[in-house]
N, C-alpha and C positions, 0 to 999 in steps of 0.2 A: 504494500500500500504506500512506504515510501516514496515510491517513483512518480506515482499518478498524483502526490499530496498538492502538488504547483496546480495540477489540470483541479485539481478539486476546488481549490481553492481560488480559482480563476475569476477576472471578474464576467467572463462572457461565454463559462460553464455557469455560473451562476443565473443570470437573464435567460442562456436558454432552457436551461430546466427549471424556469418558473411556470408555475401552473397554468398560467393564460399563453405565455407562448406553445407550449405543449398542445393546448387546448385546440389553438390556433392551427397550428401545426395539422395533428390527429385528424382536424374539419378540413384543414384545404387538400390533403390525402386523398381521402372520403372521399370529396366531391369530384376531384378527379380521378380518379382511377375505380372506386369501387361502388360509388352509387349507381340506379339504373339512370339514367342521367349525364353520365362521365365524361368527359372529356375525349375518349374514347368512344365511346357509344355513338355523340356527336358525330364525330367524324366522320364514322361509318354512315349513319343517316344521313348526312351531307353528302357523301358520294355516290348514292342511292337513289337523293333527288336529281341529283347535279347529271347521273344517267336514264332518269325521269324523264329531265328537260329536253333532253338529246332526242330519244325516240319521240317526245312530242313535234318537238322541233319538224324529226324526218315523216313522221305521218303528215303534219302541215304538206311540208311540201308534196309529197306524197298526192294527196288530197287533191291541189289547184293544179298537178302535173294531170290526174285523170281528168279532172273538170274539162278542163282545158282538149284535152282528146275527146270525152264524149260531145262539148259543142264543133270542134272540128268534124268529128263524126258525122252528127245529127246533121251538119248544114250540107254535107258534098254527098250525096248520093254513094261515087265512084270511090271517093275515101274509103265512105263503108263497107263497098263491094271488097278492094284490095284487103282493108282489115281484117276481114271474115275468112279472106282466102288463104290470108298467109297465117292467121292466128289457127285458124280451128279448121284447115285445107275442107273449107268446103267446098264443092265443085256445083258446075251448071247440069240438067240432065243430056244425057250423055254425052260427058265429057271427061278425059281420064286424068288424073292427077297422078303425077310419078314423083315420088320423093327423092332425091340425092343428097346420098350422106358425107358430109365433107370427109375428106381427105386426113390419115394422122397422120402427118409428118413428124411425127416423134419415131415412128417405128423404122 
């Protein structure tokens, strides 16, 4: 106990192990790290939203990119024909549609 008798008798061993700095102490701990609340927890919820906003964001656009096609659509007749053709290869009666599979140039 020698050794430690300077640290004990310290004046700022003494301030920090007074009751209210402890007290202090023990509470701003708490609230960061082990409350449901934490500073931690925060974060996580923040980056949560923050990937919320993002796919809100991309449905927006999303959204005014189809708008924007269905009135394209609706007003050209030919538009809509080409659309139908190449989306869903519908064809006219009797007429034959032949599909071609591109090419793998990896092989």
């Amino acid at each position: 106990m020698g050794r430690f008798k300077y640290l004990f008798e310290s004046k700022w061993f003494k301030r920090l192990t007074n009751k209210y700095v402890l007290a202090t102490l023990f509470f701003s701990f708490w609230m960061l790290f082990v409350d449901r609340s934490s500073l931690v927890i925060q974060s996580e919820l923040d980056s949560k939203l923050k990937a919320l906003n993002d796919g809100i964001n991309f449905y927006q656009k999303e959204l005014t990119h189809t708008e924007n096609q269905i009135e394209a659509l609706s007003s050209d007749p030919e538009k809509l024909e080409r659309f139908a053709r190449e989306t869903y290869w519908m064809h006219k009666p009797g007429e034959q549609v032949i599909l071609v599979a591109p090419l793998d140039e990896e092989k």
